[in-house]
C-alpha positions as a LaTeX table, in Angstrom:
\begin{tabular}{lrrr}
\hline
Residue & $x$ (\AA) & $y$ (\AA) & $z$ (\AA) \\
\hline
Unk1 & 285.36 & $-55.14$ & $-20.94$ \\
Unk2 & 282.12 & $-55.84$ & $-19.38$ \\
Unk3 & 279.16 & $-53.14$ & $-19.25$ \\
Unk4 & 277.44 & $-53.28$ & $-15.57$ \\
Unk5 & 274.12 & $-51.73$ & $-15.94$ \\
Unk6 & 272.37 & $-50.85$ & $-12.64$ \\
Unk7 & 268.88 & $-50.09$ & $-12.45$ \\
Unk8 & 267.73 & $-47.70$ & $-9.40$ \\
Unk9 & 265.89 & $-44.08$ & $-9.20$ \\
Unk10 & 268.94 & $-41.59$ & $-9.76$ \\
Unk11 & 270.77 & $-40.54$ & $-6.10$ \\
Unk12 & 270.79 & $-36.91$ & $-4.87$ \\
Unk13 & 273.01 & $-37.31$ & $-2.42$ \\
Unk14 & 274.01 & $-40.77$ & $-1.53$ \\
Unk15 & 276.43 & $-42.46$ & $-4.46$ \\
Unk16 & 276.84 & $-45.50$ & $-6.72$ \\
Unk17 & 279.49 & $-47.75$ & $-6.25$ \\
Unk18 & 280.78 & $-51.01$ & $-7.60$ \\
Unk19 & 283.20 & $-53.74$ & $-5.89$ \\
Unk20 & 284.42 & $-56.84$ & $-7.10$ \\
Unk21 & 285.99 & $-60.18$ & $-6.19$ \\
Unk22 & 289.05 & $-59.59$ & $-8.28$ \\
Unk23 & 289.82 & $-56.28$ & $-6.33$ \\
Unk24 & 289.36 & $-57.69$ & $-2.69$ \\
Unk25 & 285.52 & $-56.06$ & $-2.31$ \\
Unk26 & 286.88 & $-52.63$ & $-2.19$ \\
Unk27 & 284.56 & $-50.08$ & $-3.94$ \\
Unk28 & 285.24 & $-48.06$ & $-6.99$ \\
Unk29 & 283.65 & $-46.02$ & $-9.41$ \\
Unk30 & 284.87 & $-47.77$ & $-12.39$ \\
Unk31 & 284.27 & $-45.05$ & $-15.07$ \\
Unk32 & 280.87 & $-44.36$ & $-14.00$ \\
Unk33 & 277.91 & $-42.75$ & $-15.96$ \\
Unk34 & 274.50 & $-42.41$ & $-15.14$ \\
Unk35 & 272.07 & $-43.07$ & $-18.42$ \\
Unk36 & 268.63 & $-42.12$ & $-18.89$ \\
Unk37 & 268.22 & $-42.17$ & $-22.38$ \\
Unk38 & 265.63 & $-44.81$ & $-22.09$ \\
Unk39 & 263.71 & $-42.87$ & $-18.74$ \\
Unk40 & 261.63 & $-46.21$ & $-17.93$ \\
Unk41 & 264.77 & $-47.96$ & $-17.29$ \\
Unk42 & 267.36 & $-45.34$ & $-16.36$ \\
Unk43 & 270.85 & $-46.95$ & $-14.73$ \\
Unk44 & 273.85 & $-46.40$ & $-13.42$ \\
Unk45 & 276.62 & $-48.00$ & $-16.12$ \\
Unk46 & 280.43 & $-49.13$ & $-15.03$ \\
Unk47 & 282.73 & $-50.16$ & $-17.44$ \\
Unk48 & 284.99 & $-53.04$ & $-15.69$ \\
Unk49 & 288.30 & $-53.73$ & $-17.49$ \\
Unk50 & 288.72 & $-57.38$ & $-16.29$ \\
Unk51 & 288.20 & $-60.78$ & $-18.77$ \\
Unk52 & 287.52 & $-63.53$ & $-16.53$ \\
Unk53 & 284.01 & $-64.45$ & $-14.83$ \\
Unk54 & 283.73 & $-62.42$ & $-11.68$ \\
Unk55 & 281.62 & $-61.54$ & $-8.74$ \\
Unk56 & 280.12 & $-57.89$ & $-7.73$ \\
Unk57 & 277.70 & $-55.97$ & $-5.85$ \\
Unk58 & 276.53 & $-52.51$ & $-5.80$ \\
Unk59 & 276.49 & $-50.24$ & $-2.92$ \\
Unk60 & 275.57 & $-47.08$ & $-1.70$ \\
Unk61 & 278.06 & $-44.52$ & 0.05 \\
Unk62 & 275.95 & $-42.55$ & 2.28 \\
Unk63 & 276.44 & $-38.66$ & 2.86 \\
Unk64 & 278.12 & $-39.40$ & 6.27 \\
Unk65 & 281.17 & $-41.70$ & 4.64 \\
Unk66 & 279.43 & $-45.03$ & 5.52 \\
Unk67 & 278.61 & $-47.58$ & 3.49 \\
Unk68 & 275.01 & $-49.36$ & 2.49 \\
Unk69 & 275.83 & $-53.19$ & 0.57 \\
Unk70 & 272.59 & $-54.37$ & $-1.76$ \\
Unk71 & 270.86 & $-57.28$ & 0.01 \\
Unk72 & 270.92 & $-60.51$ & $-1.04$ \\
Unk73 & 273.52 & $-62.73$ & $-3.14$ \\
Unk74 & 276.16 & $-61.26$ & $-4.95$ \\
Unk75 & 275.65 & $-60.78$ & $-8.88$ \\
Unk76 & 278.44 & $-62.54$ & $-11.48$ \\
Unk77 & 279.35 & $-61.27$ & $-14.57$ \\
Unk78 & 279.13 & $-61.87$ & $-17.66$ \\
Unk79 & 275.76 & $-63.51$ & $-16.89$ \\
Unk80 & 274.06 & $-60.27$ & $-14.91$ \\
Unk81 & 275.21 & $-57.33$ & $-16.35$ \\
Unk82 & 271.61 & $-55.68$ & $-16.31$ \\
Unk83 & 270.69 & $-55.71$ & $-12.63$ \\
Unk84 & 267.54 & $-54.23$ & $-10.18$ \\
Unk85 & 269.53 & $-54.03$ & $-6.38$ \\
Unk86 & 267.53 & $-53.00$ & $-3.24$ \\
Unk87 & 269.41 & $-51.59$ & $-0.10$ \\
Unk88 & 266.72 & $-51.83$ & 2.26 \\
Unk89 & 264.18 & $-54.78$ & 2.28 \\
Unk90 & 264.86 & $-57.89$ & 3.40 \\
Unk91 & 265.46 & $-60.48$ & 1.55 \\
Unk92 & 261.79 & $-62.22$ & 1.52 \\
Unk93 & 258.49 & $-61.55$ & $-0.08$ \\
Unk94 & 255.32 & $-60.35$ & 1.16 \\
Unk95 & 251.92 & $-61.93$ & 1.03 \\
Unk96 & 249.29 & $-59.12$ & 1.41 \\
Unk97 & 246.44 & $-61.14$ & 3.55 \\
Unk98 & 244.39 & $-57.91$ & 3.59 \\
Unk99 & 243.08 & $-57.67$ & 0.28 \\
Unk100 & 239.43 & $-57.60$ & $-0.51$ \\
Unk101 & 237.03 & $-60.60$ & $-1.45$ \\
Unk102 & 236.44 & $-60.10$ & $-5.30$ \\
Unk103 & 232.84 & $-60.47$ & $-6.54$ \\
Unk104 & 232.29 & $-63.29$ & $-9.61$ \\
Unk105 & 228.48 & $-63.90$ & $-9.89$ \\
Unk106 & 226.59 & $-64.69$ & $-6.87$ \\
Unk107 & 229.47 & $-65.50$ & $-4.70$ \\
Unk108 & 233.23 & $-64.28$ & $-3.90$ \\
Unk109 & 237.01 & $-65.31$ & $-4.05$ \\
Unk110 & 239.66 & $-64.50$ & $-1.54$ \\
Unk111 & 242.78 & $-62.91$ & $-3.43$ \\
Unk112 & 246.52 & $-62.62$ & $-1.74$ \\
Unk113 & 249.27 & $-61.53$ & $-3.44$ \\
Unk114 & 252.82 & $-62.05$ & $-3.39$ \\
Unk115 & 255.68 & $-59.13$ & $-3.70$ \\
Unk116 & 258.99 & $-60.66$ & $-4.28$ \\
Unk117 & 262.06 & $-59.21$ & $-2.13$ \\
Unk118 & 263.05 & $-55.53$ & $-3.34$ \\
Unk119 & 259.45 & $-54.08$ & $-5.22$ \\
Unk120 & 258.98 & $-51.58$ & $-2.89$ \\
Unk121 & 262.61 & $-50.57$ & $-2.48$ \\
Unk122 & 263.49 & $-50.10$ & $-6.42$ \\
Unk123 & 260.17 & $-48.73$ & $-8.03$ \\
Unk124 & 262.20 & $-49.62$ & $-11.59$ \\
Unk125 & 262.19 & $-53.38$ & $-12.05$ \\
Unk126 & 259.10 & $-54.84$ & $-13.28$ \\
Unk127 & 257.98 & $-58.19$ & $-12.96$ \\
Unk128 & 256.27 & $-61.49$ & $-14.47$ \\
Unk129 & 253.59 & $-62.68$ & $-12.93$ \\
Unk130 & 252.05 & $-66.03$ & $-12.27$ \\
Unk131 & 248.33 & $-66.92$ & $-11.48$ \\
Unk132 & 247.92 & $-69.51$ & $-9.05$ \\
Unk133 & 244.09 & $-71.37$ & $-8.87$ \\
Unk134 & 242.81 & $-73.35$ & $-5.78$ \\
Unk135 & 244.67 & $-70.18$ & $-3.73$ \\
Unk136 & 243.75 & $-70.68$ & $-0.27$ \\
Unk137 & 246.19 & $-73.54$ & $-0.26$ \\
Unk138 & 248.79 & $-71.38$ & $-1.94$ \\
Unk139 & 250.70 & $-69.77$ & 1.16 \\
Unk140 & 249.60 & $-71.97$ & 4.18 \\
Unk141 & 252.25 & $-73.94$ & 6.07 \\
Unk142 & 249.90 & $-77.05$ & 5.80 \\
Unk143 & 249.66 & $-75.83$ & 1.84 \\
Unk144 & 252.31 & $-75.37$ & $-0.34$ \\
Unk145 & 254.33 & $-72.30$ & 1.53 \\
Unk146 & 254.85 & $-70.99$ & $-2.33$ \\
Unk147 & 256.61 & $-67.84$ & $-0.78$ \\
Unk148 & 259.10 & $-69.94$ & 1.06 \\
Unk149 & 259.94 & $-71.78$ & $-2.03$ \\
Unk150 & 260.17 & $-68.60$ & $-3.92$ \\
Unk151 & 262.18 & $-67.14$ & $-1.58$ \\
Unk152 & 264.40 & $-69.95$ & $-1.79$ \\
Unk153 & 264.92 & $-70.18$ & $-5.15$ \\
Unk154 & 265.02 & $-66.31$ & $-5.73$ \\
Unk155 & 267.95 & $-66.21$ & $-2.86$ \\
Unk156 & 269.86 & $-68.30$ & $-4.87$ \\
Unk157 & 269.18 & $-67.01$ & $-8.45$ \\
Unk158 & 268.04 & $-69.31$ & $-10.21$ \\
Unk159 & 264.58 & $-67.83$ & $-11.06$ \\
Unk160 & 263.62 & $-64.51$ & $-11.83$ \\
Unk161 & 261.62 & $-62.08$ & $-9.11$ \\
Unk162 & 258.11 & $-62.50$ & $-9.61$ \\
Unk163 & 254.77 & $-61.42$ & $-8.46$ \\
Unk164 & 252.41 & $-64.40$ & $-7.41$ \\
Unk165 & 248.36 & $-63.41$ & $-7.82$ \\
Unk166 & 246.13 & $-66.42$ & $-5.49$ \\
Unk167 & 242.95 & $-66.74$ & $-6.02$ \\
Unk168 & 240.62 & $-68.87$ & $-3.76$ \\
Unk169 & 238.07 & $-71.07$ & $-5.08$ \\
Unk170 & 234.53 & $-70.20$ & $-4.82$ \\
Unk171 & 234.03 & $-74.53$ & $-3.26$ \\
Unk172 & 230.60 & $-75.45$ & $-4.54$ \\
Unk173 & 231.03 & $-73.51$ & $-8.01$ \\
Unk174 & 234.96 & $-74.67$ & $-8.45$ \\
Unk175 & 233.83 & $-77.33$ & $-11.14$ \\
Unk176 & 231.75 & $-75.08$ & $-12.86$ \\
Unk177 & 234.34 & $-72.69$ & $-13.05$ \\
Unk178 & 237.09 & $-74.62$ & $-13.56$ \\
Unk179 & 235.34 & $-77.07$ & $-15.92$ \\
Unk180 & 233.47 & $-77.23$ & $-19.04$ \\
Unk181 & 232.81 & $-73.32$ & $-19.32$ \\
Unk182 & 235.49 & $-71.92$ & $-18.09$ \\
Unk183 & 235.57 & $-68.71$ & $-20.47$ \\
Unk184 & 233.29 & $-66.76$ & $-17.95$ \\
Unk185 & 235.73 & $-67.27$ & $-15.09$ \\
Unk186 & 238.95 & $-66.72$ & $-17.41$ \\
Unk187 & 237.54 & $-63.06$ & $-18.22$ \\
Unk188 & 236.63 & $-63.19$ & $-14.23$ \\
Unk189 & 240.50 & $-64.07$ & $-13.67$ \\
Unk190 & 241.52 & $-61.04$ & $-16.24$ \\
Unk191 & 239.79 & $-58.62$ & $-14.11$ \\
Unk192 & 241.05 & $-59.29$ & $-10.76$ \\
Unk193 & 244.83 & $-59.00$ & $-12.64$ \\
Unk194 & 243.74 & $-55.22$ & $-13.50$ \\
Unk195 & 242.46 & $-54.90$ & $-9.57$ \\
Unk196 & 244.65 & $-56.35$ & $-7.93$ \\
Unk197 & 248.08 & $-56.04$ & $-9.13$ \\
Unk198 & 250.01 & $-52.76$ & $-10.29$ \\
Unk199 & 249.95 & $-52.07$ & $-14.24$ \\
Unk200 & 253.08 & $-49.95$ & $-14.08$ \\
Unk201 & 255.11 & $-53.12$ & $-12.10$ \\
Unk202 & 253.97 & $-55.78$ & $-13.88$ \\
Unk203 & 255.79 & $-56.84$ & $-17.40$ \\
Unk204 & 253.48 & $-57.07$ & $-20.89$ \\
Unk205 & 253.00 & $-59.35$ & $-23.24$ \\
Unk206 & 252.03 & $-63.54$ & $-23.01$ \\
Unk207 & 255.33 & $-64.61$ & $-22.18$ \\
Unk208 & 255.27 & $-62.65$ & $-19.13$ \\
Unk209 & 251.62 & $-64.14$ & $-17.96$ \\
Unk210 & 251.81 & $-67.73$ & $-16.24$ \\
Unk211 & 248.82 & $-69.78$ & $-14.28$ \\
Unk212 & 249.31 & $-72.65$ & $-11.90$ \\
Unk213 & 247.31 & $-75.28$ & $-10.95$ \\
Unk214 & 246.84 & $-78.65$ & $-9.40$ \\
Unk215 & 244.21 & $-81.53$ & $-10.23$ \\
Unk216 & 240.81 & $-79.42$ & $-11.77$ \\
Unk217 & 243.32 & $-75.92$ & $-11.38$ \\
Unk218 & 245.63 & $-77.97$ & $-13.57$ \\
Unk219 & 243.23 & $-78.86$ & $-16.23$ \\
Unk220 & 242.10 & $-74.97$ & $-16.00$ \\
Unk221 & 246.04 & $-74.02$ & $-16.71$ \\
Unk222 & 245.95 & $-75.61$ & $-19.91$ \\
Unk223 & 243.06 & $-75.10$ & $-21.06$ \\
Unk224 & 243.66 & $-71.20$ & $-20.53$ \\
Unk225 & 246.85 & $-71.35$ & $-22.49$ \\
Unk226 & 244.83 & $-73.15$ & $-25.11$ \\
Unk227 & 242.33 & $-71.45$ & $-25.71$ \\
Unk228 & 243.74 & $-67.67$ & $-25.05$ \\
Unk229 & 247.64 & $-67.94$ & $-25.97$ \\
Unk230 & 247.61 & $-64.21$ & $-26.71$ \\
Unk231 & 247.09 & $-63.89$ & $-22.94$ \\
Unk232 & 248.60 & $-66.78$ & $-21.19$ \\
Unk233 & 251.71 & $-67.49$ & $-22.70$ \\
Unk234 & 252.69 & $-70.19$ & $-20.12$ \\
Unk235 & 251.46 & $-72.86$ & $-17.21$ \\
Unk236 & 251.70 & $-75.33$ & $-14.88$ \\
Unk237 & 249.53 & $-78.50$ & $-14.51$ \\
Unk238 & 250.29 & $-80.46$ & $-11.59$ \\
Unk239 & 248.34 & $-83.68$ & $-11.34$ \\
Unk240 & 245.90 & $-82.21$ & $-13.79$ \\
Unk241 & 242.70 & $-83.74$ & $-13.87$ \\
Unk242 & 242.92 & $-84.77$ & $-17.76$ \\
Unk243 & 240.57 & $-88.08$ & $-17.70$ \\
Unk244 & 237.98 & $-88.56$ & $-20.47$ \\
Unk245 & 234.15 & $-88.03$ & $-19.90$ \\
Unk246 & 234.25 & $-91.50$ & $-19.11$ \\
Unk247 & 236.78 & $-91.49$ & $-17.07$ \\
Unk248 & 235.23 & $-88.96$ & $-15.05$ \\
Unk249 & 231.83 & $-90.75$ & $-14.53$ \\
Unk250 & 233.67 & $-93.52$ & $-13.48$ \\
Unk251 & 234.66 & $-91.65$ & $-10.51$ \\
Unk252 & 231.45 & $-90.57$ & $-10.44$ \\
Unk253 & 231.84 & $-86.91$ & $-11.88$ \\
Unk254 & 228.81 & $-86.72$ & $-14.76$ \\
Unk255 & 229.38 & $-84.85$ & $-17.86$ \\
Unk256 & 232.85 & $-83.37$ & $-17.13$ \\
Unk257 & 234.43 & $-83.45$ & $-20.64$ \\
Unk258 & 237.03 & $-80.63$ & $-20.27$ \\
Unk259 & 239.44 & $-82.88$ & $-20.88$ \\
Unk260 & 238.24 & $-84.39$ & $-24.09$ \\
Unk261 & 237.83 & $-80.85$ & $-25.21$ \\
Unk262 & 241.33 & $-79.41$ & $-24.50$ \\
Unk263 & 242.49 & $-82.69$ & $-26.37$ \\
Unk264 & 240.34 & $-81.13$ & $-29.21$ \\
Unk265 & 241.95 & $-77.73$ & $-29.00$ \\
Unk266 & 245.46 & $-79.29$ & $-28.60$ \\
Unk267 & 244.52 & $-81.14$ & $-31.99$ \\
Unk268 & 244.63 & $-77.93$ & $-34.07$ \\
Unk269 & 246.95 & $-75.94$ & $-32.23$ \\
Unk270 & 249.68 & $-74.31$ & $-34.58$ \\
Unk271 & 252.53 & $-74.11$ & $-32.30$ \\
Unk272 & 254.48 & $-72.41$ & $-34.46$ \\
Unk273 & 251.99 & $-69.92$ & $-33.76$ \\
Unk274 & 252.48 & $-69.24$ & $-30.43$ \\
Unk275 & 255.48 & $-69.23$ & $-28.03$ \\
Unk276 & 253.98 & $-70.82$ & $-25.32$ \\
Unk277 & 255.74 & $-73.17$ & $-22.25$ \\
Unk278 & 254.12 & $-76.24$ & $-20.99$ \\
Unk279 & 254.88 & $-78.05$ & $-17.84$ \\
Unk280 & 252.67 & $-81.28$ & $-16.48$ \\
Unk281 & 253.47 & $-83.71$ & $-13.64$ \\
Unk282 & 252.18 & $-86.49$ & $-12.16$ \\
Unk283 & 252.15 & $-89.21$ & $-9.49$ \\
Unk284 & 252.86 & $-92.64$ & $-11.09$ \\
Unk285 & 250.71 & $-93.94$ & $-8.94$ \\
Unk286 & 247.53 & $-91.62$ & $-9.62$ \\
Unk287 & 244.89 & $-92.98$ & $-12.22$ \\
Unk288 & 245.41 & $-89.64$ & $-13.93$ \\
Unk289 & 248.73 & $-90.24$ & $-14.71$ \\
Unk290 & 247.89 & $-92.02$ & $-18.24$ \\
Unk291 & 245.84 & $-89.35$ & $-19.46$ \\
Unk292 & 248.58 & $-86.84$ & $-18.60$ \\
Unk293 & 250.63 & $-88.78$ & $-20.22$ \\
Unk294 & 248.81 & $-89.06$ & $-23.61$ \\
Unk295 & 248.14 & $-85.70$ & $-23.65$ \\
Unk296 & 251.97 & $-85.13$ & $-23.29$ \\
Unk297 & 252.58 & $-86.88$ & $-26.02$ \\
Unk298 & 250.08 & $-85.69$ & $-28.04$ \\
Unk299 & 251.30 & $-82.20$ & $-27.36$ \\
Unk300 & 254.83 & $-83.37$ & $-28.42$ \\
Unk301 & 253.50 & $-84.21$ & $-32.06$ \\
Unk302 & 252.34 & $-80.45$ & $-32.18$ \\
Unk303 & 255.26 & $-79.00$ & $-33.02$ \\
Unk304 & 256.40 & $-78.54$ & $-28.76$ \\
Unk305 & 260.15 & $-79.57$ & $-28.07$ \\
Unk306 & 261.61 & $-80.18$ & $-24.94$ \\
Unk307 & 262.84 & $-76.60$ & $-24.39$ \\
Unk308 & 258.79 & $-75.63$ & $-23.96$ \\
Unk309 & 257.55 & $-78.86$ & $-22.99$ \\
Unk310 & 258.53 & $-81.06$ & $-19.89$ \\
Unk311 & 256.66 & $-83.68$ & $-18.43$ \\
Unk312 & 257.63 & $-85.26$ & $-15.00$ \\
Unk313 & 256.57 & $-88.62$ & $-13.27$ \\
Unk314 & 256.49 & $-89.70$ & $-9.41$ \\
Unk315 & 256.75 & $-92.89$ & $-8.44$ \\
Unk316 & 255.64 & $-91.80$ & $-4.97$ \\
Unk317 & 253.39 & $-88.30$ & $-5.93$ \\
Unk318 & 250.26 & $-88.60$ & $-4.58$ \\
Unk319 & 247.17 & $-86.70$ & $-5.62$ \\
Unk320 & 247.60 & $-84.30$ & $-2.51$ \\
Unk321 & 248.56 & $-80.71$ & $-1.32$ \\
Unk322 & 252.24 & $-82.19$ & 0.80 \\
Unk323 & 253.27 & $-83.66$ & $-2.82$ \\
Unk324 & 252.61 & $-80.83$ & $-5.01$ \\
Unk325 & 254.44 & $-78.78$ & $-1.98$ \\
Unk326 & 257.14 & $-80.76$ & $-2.26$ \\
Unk327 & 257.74 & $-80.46$ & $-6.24$ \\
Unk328 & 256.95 & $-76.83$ & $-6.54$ \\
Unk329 & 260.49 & $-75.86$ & $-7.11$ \\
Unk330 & 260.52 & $-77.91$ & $-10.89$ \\
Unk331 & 257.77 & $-75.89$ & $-12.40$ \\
Unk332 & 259.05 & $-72.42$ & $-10.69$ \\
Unk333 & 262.39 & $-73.48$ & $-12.30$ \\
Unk334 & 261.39 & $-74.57$ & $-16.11$ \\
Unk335 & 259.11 & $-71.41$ & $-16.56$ \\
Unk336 & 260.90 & $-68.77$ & $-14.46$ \\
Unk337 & 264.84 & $-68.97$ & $-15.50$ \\
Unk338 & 264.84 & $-69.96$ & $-19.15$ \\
Unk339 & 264.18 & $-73.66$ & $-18.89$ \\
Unk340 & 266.34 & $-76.42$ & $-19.57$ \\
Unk341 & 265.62 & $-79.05$ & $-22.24$ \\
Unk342 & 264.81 & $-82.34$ & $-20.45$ \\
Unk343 & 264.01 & $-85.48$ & $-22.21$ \\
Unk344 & 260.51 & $-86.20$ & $-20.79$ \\
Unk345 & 259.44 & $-88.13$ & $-19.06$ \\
Unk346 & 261.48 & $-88.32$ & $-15.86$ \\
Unk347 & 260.91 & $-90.63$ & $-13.00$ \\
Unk348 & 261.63 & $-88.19$ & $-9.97$ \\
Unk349 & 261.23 & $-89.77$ & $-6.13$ \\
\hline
\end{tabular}
């Protein structure tokens, strides 16, 4: 007999109801109790009598006899039987465009964040949240249009509701902040978390604190869950920009060895250590694809597996804002609904 739980602020006057595939949608109380033992996450619990997988959704009867459904797809059990419904949002995310520029030395970084379908309608659920560098490409239609993918994917279920911090690059300074001393801007980035984004909606702990990045963002995404794994408990490096010093000054970037030292912080990493999650693409074609690859593989004799490690190849990724756009969904997917163990690498087109 499965145990719905159902997470919203206790009714006055409205009620909680449950209906179900197996009895033609109709709605029923189902032996229901309202529990606030724990009063952070208070819910309304029915008691189904049925064995087989089915379908439900919550809804609200309203004082005047009509009826209010929760918005969006409808729940299955047993898989969600601990669930945060919202009656009246749609079912999209917001990017706030209005926020402040946020100081960092001499100059200043434009900040947008994403609220994920239902955070202001059930003040309950709290959320991960994911860090996304290089922002100002984050929600543009000639970007990656991250809240359309989001949206997407959160529609259909298959990742869990997030918040999405972006924060803009400060252009001339990027490499210096993204590079070789990057410590100064990863206290910078710990600040504008505490600004920015709601304490009391935002889950604790590593595992719920992600960062994102392509090309130098990339190599900033794992170097942050190197070197702070108490902090950032999981990333994703797209195209990350993981040549050697030498590499680099062949392409006519001096003295950029963040790469060779993440290698050396990879090389003493104690994974048993740390539950972190690691995913790195690339486009077959790019010159960095190599260096991802070796340090995939030197991350894979670290003690990673392929349930917190994934590494994906393009034949046709290029080093570019439409390609990363177009694989955005993988990353979302590995770190965001449990991952699935994938022998890596993959050739994706």
């Amino acid at each position: 007999m499965p145990e719905i739980r159902i997470h919203y602020p206790k009714l006055q006057v409205s009620k909680m109801k449950l209906a179900t595939d197996f009895d033609n949608w109709r709605p029923f109380d189902y032996q229901v109790r309202y529990d606030e033992a724990d009063p952070e996450t208070p819910a309304y619990v029915f008691q189904v009598a049925h064995d087989m997988p089915f379908f439900f959704k919550p809804l609200l009867v309203l004082p005047d006899g009509s009826m209010k459904w929760a918005v969006g797809a409808d729940y299955c059990a047993p898989g969600q039987t601990s669930i945060y419904p919202y009656f009246d949002s749609e079912d999209r995310g917001r990017v706030d465009e209005s926020l402040p520029n946020y100081p960092h030395g001499d100059h200043e970084h434009e900040v947008w964040l994403y609220t994920p379908p239902g955070y202001r309608d059930n003040p309950l659920k709290r959320y991960p949240l994911l860090v996304v560098h290089d922002g100002q490409h984050t929600f543009q239609r000639d970007g990656w249009g991250l809240e359309r993918t989001l949206d997407n994917l959160m529609a259909s279920q298959v990742i869990d509701k997030m918040l999405v911090l972006a924060v803009a690059n400060a252009g001339h300074a990027r490499l210096a902040e993204y590079g070789n001393d990057f410590v100064p801007y990863r206290n910078y980035l710990i600040d504008v978390i505490e600004r920015f984004v709601d304490k009391k909606r935002r889950l604790d702990g590593p595992q719920n604190l992600a960062v994102m990045g392509s090309s130098m963002g990339g190599l900033l995404s794992l170097s942050l869950v190197f070197d702070s794994p108490e902090i950032f408990g999981s990333c994703a490096a797209l195209s990350p920009s993981l040549l050697s010093e030498d590499g680099f000054a062949r392409e006519g970037v001096d003295g950029l060895d963040a790469a060779d030292k993440l290698r050396r912080r990879i090389s003493t990493f104690e994974k048993k250590s740390h539950d972190i999650r690691i995913y790195m693409d690339c486009g077959a074609q790019e010159p960095l694809h190599k260096w991802t690859w070796l340090t995939y593989n030197q991350m894979s004799h670290r003690g990673f597996t392929d349930a917190d490690l994934m590494f994906l190849s393009f034949p046709e990724g290029g080093h570019n804002q439409a390609s990363w756009a177009r694989r955005l969904h993988l990353p979302l997917q590995f770190l965001f609904s449990g991952g699935t163990p994938v022998k890596s690498p993959q050739l994706i087109h």
